[in-house]
LUMSEZA-477920 format. One record per residue (C-alpha): x, y, z; residue number from 1; residue in one letter. Coordinates in nm, 2 decimals, always signed. Layout:
N
X,Y,Z,NUM,A
...
//
This chain:
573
-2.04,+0.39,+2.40,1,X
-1.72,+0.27,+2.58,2,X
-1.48,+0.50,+2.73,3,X
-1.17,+0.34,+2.53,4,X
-1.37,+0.41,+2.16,5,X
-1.36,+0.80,+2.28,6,X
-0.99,+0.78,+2.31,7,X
-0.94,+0.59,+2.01,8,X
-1.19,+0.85,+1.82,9,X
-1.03,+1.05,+1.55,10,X
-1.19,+1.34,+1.43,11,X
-1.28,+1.30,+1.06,12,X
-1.29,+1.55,+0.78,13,X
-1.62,+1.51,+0.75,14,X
-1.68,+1.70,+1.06,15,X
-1.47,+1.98,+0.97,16,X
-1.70,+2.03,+0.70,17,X
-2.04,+2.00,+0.87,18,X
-1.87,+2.21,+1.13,19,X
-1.75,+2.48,+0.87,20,X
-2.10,+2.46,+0.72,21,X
-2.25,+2.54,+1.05,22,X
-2.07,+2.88,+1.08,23,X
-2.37,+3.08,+1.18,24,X
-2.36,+2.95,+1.52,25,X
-1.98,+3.04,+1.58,26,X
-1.90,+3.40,+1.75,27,X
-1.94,+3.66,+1.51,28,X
-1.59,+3.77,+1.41,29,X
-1.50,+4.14,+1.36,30,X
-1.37,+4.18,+0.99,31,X
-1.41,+4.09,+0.65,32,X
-1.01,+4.00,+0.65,33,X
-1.08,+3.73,+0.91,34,X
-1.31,+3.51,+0.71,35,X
-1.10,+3.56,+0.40,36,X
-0.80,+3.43,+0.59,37,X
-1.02,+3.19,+0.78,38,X
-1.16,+3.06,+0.47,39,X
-0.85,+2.99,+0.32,40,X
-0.72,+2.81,+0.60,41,X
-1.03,+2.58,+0.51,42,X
-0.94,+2.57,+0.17,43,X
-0.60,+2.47,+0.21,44,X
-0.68,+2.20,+0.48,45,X
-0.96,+2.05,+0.20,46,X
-0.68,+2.03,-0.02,47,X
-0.43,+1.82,+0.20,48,X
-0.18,+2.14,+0.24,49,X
-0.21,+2.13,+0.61,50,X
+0.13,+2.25,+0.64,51,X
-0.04,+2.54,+0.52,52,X
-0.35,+2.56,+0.70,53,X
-0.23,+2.53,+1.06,54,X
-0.03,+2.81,+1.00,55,X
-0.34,+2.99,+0.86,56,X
-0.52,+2.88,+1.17,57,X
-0.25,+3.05,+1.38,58,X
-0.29,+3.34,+1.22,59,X
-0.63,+3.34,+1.22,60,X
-0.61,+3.29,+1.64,61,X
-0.36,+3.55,+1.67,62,X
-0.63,+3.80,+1.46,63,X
-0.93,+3.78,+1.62,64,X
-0.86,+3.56,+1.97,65,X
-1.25,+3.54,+2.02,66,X
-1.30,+3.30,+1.74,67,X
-1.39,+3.02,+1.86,68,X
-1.39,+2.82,+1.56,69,X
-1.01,+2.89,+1.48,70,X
-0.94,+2.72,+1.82,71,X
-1.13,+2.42,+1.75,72,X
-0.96,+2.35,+1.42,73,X
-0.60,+2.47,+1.52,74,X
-0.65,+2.21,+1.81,75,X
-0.76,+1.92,+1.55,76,X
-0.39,+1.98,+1.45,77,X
-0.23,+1.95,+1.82,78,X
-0.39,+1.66,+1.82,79,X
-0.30,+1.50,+1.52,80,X
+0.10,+1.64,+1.61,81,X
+0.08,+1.42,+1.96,82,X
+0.05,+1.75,+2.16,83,X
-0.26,+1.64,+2.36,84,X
-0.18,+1.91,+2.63,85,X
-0.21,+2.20,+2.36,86,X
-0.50,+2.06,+2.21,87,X
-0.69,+2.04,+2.52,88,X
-0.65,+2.42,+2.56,89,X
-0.77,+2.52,+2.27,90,X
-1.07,+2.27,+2.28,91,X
-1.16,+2.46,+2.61,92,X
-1.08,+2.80,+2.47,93,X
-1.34,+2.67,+2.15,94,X
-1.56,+2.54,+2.41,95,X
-1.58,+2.86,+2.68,96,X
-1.60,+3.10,+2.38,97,X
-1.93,+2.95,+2.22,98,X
-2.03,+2.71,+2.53,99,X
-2.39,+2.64,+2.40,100,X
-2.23,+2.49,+2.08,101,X
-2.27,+2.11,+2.05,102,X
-2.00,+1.99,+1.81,103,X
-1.75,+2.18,+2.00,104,X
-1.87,+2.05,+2.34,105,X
-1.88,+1.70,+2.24,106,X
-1.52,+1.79,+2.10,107,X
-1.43,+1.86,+2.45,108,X
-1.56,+1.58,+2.58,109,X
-1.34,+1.37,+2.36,110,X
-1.01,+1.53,+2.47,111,X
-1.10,+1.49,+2.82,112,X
-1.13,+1.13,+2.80,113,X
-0.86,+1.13,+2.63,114,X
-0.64,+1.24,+2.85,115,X
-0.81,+1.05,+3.15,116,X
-0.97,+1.34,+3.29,117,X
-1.31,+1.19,+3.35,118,X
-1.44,+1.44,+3.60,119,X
-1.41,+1.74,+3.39,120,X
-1.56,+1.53,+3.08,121,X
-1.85,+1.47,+3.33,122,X
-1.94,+1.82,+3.36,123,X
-1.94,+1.89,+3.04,124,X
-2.21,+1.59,+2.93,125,X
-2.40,+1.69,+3.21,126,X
-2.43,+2.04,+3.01,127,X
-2.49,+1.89,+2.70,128,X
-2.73,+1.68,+2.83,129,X
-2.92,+2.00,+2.98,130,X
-2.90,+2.18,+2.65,131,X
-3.06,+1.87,+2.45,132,X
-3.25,+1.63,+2.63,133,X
-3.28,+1.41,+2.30,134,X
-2.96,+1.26,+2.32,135,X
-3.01,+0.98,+2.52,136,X
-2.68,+0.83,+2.45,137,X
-2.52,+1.14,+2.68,138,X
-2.67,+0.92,+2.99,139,X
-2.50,+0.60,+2.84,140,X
-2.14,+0.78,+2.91,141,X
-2.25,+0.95,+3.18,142,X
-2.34,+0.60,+3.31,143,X
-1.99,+0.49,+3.19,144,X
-1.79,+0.79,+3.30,145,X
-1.93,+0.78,+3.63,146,X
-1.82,+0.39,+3.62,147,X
-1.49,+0.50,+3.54,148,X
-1.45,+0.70,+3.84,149,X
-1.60,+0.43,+4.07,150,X
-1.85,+0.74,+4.18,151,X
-2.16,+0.44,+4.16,152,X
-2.37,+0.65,+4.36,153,X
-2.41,+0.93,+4.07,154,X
-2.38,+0.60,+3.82,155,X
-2.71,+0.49,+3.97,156,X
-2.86,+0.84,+3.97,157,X
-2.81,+0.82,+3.60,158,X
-2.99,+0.49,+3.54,159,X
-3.28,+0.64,+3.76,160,X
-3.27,+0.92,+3.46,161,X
-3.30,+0.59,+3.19,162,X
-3.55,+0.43,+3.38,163,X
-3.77,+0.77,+3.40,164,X
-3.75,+0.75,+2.98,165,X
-3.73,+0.40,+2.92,166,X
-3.92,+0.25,+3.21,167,X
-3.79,+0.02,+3.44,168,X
-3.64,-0.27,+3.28,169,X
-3.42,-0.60,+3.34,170,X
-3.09,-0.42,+3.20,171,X
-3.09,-0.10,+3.46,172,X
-3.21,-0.33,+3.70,173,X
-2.93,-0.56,+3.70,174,X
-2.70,-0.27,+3.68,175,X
-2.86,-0.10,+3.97,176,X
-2.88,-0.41,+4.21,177,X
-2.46,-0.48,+4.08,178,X
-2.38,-0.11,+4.21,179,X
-2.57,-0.13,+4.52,180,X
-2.34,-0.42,+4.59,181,X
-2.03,-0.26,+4.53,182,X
-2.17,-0.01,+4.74,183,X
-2.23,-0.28,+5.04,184,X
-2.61,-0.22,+5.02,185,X
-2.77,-0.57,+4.97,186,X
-3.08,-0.45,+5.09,187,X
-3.13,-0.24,+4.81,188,X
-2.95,-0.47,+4.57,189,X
-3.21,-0.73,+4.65,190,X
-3.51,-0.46,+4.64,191,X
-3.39,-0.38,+4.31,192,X
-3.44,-0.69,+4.13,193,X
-3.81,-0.77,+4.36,194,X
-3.94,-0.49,+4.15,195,X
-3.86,-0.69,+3.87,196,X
-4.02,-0.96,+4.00,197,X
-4.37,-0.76,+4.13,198,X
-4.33,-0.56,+3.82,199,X
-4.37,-0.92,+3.60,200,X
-4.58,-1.15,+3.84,201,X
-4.59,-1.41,+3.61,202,X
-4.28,-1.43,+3.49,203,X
-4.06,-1.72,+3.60,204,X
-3.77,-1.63,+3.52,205,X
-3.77,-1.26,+3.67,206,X
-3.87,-1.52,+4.03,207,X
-3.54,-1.72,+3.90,208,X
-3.36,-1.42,+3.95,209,X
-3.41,-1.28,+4.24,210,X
-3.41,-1.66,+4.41,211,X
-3.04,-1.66,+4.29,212,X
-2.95,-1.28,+4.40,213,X
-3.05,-1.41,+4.72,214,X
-2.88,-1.72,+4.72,215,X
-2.55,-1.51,+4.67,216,X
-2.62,-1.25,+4.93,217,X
-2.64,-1.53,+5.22,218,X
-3.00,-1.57,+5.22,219,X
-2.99,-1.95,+5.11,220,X
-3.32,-2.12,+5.23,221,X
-3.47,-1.78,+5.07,222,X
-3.34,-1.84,+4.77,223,X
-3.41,-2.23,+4.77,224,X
-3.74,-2.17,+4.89,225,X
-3.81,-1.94,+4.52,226,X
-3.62,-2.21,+4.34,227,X
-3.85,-2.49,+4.45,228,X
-4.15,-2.32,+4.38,229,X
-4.05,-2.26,+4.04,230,X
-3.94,-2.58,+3.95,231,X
-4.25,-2.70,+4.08,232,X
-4.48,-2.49,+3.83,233,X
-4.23,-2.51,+3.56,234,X
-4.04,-2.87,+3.63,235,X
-3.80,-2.78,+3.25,236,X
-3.73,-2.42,+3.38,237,X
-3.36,-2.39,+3.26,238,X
-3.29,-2.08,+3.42,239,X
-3.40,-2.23,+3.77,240,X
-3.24,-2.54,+3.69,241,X
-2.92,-2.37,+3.60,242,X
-2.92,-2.15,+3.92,243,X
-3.03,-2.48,+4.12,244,X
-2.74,-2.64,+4.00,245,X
-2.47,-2.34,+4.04,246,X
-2.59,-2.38,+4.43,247,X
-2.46,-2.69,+4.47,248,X
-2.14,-2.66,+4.28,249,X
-2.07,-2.37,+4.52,250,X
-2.14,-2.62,+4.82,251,X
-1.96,-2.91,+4.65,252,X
-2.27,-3.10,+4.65,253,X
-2.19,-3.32,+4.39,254,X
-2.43,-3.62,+4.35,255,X
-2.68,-3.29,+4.33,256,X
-2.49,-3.08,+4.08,257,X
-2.43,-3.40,+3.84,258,X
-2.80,-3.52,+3.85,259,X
-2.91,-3.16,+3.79,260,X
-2.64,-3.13,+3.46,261,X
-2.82,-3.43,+3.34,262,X
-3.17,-3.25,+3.34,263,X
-3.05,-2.93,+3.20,264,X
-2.86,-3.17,+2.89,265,X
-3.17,-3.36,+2.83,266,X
-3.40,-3.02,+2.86,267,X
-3.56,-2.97,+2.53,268,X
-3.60,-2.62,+2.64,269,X
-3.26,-2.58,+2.74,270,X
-3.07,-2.34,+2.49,271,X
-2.80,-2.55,+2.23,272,X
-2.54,-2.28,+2.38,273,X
-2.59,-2.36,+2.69,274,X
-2.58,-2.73,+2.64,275,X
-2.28,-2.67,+2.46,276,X
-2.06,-2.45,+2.77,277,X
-2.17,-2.74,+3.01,278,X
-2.06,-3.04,+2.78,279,X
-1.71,-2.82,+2.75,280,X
-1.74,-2.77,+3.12,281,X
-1.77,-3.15,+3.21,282,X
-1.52,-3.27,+2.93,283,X
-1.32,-3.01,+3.14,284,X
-1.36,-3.19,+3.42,285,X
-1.32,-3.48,+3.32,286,X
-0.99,-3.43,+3.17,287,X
-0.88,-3.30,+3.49,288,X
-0.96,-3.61,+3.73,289,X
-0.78,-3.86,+3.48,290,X
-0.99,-3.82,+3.18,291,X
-1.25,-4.08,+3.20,292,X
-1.46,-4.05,+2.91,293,X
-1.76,-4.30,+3.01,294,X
-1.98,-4.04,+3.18,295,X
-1.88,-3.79,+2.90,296,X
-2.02,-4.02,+2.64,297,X
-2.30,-4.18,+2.84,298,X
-2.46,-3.82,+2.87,299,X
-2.39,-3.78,+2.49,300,X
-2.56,-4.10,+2.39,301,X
-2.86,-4.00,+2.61,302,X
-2.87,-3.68,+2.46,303,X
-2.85,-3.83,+2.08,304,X
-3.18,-4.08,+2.23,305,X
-3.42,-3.76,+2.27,306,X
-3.64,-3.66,+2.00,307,X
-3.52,-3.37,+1.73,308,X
-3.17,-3.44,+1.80,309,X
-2.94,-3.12,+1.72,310,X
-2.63,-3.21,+1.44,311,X
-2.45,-2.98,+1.65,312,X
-2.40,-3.25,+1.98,313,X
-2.37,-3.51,+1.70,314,X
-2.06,-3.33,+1.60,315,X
-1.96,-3.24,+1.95,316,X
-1.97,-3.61,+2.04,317,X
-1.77,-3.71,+1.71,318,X
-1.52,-3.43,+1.79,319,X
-1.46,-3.61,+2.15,320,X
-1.42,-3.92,+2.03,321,X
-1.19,-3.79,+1.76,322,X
-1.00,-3.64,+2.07,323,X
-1.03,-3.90,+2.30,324,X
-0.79,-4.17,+1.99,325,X
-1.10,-4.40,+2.01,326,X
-1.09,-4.63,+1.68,327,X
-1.08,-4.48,+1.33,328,X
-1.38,-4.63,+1.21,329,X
-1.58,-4.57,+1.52,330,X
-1.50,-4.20,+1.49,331,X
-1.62,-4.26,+1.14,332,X
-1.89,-4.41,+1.13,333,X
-2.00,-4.11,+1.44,334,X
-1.92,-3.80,+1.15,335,X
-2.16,-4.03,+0.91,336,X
-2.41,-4.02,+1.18,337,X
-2.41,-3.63,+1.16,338,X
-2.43,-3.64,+0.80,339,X
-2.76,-3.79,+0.87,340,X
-2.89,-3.57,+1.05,341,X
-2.76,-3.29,+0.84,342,X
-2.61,-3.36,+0.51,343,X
-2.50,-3.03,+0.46,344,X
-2.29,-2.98,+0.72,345,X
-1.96,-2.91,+0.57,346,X
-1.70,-2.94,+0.86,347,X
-1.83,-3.27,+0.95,348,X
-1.79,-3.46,+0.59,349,X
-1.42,-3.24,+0.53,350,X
-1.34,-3.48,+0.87,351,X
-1.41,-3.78,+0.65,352,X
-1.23,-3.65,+0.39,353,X
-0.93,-3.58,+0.55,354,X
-0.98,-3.95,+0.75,355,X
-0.99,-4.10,+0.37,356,X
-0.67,-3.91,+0.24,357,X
-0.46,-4.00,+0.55,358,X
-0.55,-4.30,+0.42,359,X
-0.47,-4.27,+0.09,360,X
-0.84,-4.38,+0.00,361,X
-0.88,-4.21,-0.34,362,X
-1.24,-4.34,-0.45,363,X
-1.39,-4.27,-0.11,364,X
-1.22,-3.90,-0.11,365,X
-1.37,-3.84,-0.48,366,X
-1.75,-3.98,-0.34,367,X
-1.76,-3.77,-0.02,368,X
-1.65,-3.50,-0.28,369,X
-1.90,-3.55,-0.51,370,X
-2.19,-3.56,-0.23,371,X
-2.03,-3.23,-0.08,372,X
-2.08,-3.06,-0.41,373,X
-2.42,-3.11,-0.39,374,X
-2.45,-2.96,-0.04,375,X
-2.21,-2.73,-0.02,376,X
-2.13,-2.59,-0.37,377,X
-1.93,-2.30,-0.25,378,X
-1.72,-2.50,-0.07,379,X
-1.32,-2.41,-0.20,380,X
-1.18,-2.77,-0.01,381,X
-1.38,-3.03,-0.18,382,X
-1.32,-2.98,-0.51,383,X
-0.95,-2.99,-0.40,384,X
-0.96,-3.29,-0.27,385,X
-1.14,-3.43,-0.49,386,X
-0.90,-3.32,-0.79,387,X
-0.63,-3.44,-0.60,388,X
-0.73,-3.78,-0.55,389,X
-0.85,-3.79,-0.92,390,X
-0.47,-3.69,-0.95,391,X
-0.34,-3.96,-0.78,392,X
-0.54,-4.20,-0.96,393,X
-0.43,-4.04,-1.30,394,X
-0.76,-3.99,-1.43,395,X
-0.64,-3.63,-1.54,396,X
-0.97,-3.51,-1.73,397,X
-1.19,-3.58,-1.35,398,X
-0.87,-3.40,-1.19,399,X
-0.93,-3.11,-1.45,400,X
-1.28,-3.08,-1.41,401,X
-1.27,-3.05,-1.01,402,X
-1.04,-2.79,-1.04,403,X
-1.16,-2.61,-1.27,404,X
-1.52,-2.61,-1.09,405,X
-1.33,-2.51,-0.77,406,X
-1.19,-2.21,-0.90,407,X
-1.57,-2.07,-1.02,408,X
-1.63,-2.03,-0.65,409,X
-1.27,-1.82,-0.52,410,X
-1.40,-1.52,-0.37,411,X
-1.16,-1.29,-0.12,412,X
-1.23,-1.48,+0.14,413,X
-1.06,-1.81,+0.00,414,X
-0.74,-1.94,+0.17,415,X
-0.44,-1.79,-0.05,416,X
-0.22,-2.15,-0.03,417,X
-0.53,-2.35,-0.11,418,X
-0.59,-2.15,-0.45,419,X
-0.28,-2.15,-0.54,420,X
-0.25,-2.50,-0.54,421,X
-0.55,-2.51,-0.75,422,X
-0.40,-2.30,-1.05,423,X
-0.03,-2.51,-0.97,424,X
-0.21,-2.84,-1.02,425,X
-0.42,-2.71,-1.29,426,X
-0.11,-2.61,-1.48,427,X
+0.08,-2.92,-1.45,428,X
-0.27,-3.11,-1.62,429,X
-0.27,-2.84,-1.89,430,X
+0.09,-2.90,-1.93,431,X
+0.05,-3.28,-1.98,432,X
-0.23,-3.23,-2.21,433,X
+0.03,-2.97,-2.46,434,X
-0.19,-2.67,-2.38,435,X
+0.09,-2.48,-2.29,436,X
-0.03,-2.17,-2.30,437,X
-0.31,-2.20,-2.07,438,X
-0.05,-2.39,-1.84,439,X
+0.14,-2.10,-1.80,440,X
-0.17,-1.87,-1.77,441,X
-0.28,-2.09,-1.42,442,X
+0.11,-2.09,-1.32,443,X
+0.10,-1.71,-1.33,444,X
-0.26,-1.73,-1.16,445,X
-0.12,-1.96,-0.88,446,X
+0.21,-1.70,-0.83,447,X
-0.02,-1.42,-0.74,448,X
-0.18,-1.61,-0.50,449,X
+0.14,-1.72,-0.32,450,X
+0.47,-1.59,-0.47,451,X
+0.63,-1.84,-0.28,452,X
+0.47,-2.16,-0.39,453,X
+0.79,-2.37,-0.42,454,X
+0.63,-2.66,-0.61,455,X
+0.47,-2.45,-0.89,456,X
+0.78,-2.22,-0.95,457,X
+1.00,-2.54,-0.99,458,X
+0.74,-2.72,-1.26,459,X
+0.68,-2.34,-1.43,460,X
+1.06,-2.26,-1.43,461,X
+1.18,-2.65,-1.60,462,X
+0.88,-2.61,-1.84,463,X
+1.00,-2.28,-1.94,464,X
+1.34,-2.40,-2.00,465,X
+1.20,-2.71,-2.20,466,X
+1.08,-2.49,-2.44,467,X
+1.38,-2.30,-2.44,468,X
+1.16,-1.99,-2.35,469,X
+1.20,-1.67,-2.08,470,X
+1.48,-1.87,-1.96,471,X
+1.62,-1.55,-1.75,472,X
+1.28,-1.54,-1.58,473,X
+1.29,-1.96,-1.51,474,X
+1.61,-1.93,-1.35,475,X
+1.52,-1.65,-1.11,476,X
+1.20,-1.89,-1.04,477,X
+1.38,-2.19,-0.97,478,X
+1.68,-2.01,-0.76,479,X
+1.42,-1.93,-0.51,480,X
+1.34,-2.33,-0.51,481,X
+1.70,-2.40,-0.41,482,X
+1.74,-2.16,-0.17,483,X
+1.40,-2.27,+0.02,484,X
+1.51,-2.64,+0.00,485,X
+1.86,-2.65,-0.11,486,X
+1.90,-3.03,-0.05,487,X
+1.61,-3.09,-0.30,488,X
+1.74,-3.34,-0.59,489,X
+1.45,-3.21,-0.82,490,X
+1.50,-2.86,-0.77,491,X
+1.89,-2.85,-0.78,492,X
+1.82,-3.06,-1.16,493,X
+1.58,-2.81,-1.26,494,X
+1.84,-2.54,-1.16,495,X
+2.11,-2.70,-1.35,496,X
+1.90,-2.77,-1.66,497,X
+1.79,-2.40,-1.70,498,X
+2.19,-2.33,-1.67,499,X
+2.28,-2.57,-1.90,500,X
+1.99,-2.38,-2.15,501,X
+2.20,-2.09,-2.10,502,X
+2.51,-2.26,-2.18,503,X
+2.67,-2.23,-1.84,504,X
+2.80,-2.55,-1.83,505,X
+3.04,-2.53,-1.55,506,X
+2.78,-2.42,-1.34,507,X
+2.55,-2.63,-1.42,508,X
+2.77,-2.93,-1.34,509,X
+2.81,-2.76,-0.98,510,X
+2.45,-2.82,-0.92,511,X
+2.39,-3.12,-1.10,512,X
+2.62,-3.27,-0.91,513,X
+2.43,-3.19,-0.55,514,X
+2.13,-3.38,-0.75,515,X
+2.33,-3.60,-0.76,516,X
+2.42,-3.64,-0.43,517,X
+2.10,-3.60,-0.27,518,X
+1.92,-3.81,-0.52,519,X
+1.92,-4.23,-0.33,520,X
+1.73,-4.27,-0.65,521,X
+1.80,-4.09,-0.94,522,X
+1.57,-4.11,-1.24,523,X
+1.65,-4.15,-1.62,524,X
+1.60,-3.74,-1.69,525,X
+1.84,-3.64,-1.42,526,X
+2.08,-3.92,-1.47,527,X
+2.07,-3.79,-1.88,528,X
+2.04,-3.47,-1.78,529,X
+2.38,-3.55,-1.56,530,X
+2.51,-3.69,-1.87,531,X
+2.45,-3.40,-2.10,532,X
+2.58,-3.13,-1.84,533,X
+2.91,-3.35,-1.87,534,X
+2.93,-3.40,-2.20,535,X
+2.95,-3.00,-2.27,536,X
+3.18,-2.97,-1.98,537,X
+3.49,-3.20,-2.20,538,X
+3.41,-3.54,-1.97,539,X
+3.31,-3.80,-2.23,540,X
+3.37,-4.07,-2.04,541,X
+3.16,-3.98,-1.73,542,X
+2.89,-3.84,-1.97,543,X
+2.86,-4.23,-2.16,544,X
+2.83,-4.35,-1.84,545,X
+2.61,-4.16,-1.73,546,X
+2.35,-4.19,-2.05,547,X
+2.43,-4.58,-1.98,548,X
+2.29,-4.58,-1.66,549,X
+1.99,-4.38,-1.78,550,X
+1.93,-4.59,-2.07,551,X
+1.91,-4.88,-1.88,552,X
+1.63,-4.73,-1.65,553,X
+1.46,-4.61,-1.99,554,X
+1.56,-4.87,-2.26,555,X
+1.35,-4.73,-2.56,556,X
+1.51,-4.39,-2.53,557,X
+1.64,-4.36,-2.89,558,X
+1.80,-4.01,-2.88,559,X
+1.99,-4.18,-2.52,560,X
+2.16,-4.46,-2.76,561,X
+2.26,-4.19,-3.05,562,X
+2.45,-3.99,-2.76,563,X
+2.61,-4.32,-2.63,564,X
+2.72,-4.39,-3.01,565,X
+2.82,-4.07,-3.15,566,X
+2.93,-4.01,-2.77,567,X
+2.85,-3.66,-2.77,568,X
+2.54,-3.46,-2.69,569,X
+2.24,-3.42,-2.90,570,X
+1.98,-3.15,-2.86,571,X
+1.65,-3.28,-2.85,572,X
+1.44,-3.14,-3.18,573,X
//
C-alpha cells in the first residue's frame, strides 16, 4: 500500500465499533464506574454528540490512566481537531499500554506516517509483523517505508523475506537488481536478474532481460551478444527487438533504430499498445524535424497491408491524416475504411458525422445515424444528430422520433448540455404539433439538466406568454436570456412581449426598441410585435407604420390589416 494512502487514511466508525466490540483484549480497568462512563462516551459518539463524547473520553483518561482504549479513542478526536501532535501521544500511550494489540498498533503506525516519522512507524510493523506472520501486506510497507527512508539495504532484506514466501519471482527481482544499483552494486544488480534467467532456461524473454541490464551497465558486446542469440531462435521476439532497438537510439544509430521500428510495427506478435506508443513516438518525431508525414504514412499503409489488420491503426492513421489537413474526402473515405473493419466502432463514424454536418449534409448525417443505431444503440450523440438534421430538413415526425429514442438511453453518465438539448428540441416539435402540455413537460426536463440553457428558456418563456400563462415565471426565464446575450434581437422581443402581457408598456417599448436596433432584419412578429408595444404606449402613428411594414413581409395577416384600419391594437383571440 503506498505511503501517501496511510496519510490520507481516516479512521472510520466502523472501526470504532469492531474495536469497542473487541474489549476483552483491552487492559482490564479497575471499576464498574469506568465502563459505565466509558460506555457512554461510546454511546454518545454512536449518536453524533461528539462534543459530548470527547469530553467523556477525558474523563474517562483522567479516571483510570491505564486504559488503553480511552487513549485510542480520545486520540481519534485530536486527530480529527488537526492536533496531530496530541494525537500521536495518546496513540503511543494506547499502543505501550496494550503493545500486543493489533488494531491499536496499526493505529500507531498510521499516525507515524502521518507525521513523516517513518523510522519509528518501521519499528512498530516490524512488531506487528513478529506478532502475526500472516499479514503479508506488513512486508509490502515495510518494503515502502524502508524506500521512503532511502535505507535500500534493509528494503532488499525485506524482499528476501517475500521471496522466502512467495518464491523468487520477476517482480522482487527487478526490484532487487533496481536497489542494488542505487546502491552502486552492479555486480549484484546483474546477478539478480541471471537467477531469473537460470531459474527460467527457456524463457526468452527472462534472456531479453538480462541482455538489456547489461547493455545499461556498460557491458555492451555482452548484452548484444544475448540479443543476437535470441533474435536468432525467436527472429519476431518483441521484447529483444524492442531492447535491440532502444540500443541504438541511445547510440544515435539511426538507419538501425528506424529499420528495427519497422520490424516491431509489422510484428504480428508485437503488442497493439506498443505499436501504438512507437507510432506516437515517430509522429513525435516527425513533427519535430519539419513534420514530414511520408514515412509516417508509409509505415501506416504497410501496416494496414498485413493480414488481421487492427481498427485501432485504421483509426490512428485516419486521425493523422485528419491532423495533418490532408483533403476532406481523403480523410473520409480513411474513417469509412475503419468502419469496415469494424462497423461498430462509434468514435470513428461520429467523425463522419460531424464531417457531414460541418457540411450541412443533412441526408448523409440521418444515414450514418441510422447505421449507428444499429451498432451502437446506446449511443446519446447519434440520435442527436440525427434529429437535428431531420430538423433542418423539417421533417418534424423523423426529428421526433430520434429524440425521443435518444432519450430511452440517458443514463448518469450522459453529457448534461447534450440532453438538454434533446428535451429543448423535443419541446419546440411538441409545441408546433399543439401538444402543449407535453412541450412544457420536456422544457422543464431540459431545465434540470442545464438551468442555463439560453435557447430553451427563451422558446419556454414566449410560449408561456403566448398563452398568456405563468407569465411571472416567463419573465424571470427570459431576463436571464437578456442578460446572457443582451444584444440578442430575439430575446430582447421575447422580453418585451412577456412585458407587454403584463401590461408594462413603457417598459416593454424600452426593450423592443434594442430589438429593434440589433435586428438588420426584422421579421413580421417583431416588427408587429413593435407595433403593438406602440400602439398601447399613445404613438399611433409609429404603431401603423410599423404594422405596415409587417404586413408587407406577411401580406395575408388579416388581424395586421384590422389594426392598420381601426388603427389601434387588437388582441389576438
Amino acid at each position: 500500500m503506498d505511503i501517501l494512502a496511510y496519510k490520507n487514511m481516516k479512521r472510520s466508525i466502523i472501526i470504532f465499533l469492531l474495536t469497542a466490540i473487541g474489549l476483552g483484549t483491552w487492559a482490564q480497568t479497575p471499576s464498574r464506574e469506568y465502563d459505565v462512563l466509558f460506555h457512554e462516551a461510546l454511546q454518545q459518539r454512536l449518536k453524533g454528540h461528539h462534543t459530548a463524547a470527547f469530553d467523556l473520553f477525558n474523563r474517562c483518561v483522567e479516571m483510570n490512566p491505564q486504559a488503553s482504549e480511552a487513549f485510542f479513542f480520545r486520540a481519534q478526536y485530536y486527530h480529527e481537531m488537526g492536533d496531530a501532535e496530541t494525537a500521536l501521544s495518546d496513540f503511543k500511550k494506547a499502543a505501550d499500554l496494550d503493545p500486543d494489540n493489533l488494531t491499536l498498533l496499526e493505529s500507531l503506525v498510521h499516525a507515524y506516517i502521518n507525521n513523516d516519522q517513518y523510522v519509528e512507524a518501521i519499528a512498530v510493523v516490524e512488531h506487528m509483523y513478529d506478532i502475526d506472520k500472516s499479514r503479508q501486506e506488513l512486508l509490502e510497507m515495510l518494503y515502502r517505508l524502508y524506500i521512503e527512508e532511502k535505507d535500500f539495504e534493509k528494503a532488499i532484506s525485506v524482499l528476501d523475506r517475500m521471496e522466502i514466501i512467495d518464491g523468487k519471482n520477476e517482480t522482487t527481482t527487478l526490484a532487487k537488481s533496481a536497489l542494488y544499483l542505487q546502491l552502486d552494486d552492479t555486480e549484484k544488480a546483474l546477478a539478480e536478474v541471471l537467477t531469473l534467467t537460470e531459474k527460467y532456461p527457456n524463457d526468452l524473454n527472462y534472456r531479453t532481460l538480462y541482455a538489456h541490464t547489461l547493455i545499461a551497465n556498460d557491458r555492451s558486446s555482452e548484452g548484444l551478444a544475448i540479443l543476437q542469440d535470441v533474435l536468432r531462435e525467436e527472429p519476431d521476439n518483441t521484447k529483444a527487438q524492442n531492447a535491440l532497438r532502444n540500443y541504438y537510439i541511445s547510440n544515435e544509430e539511426k538507419e538501425q533504430a528506424d529499420s528495427l521500428t519497422r520490424c516491431i510495427l509489422l510484428n504480428a506478435k508485437t503488442p497493439l499498445e506498443d505499436k501504438i506508443n512507437h507510432l506516437r513516438q515517430l509522429i513525435g518525431e516527425s513533427e519535430q524535424n519539419g513534420g514530414d508525414s511520408t514515412l509516417v504514412l508509409q509505415l501506416f499503409d504497410e501496416m494496414l497491408e498485413q493480414p488481421d489488420v487492427d481498427a485501432d491503426i485504421a483509426e490512428f492513421r485516419a486521425a493523422y491524416m485528419d491532423l495533418k489537413k490532408m483533403p476532406r474526402d481523403t480523410v473520409a473515405q480513411a474513417y469509412e475504411y475503419v468502419l469496415q473493419l469494424a462497423p461498430d466502432r462509434a468514435s470513428a463514424r461520429l467523425h463522419l458525422v460531424q464531417q457531414a454536418w460541418e457540411d450541412d449534409d443533412d441526408q448523409r448525417i440521418i444515414d450514418l445515424c441510422q447505421a449507428a443505431r444499429q451498432y451502437n444503440p446506446d449511443e446519446m450523440a447519434f440520435y442527436y444528430y440525427q434529429g437535428m438534421a431531420y430538423y433542418r430538413q423539417e421533417n418534424h415526425d423523423g426529428a421526433l422520433e430520434a429524440f425521443k429514442n435518444g432519450i430511452s438511453v440517458i443514463d448518469d453518465s450522459s453529457s448534461p448540455e447534450i440532453v438538454s438539448d434533446f428535451y429543448a428540441v423535443m419541446g419546440d416539435l411538441l409545441f408546433m404539433r399543439q401538444q402543449e402540455k407535453e412541450a412544457f413537460a420536456a422544457y422543464d426536463s431540459c431545465l434540470q439538466w442545464n438551468a442555463d440553457n439560453i435557447g430553451c428558456l427563451n422558446n419556454y418563456a414566449y410560449y408561456l406568454s403566448l398563452k398568456n400563462d405563468r407569465l411571472k415565471e416567463a419573465e424571470e426565464m427570459s431576463y436571464k436570456t437578456i442578460k446572457a446575450e443582451p444584444d440578442n434581437a430575439t430575446y430582447l422581443d421575447t422580453y418585451a412581449w412577456i412585458l407587454f402581457m403584463e401590461e408594462r408598456y413603457a417598459e416593454a417599448k424600452v426593450y423592443i426598441e434594442q430589438a429593434l436596433k440589433n435586428d438588420e432584419n426584422v421579421g413580421a412578429v417583431v416588427t408587429e410585435h413593435a407595433g403593438d408595444i406602440y400602439a398601447m404606449n399613445g404613438e399611433t402613428e409609429r404603431a401603423v407604420e410599423l404594422w405596415q411594414q409587417a404586413l408587407e413581409q406577411d401580406p395575408g395577416n388579416k388581424l395586421l390589416t384590422k389594426k392598420i384600419k381601426k388603427r389601434k391594437y387588437i388582441k389576438q383571440k
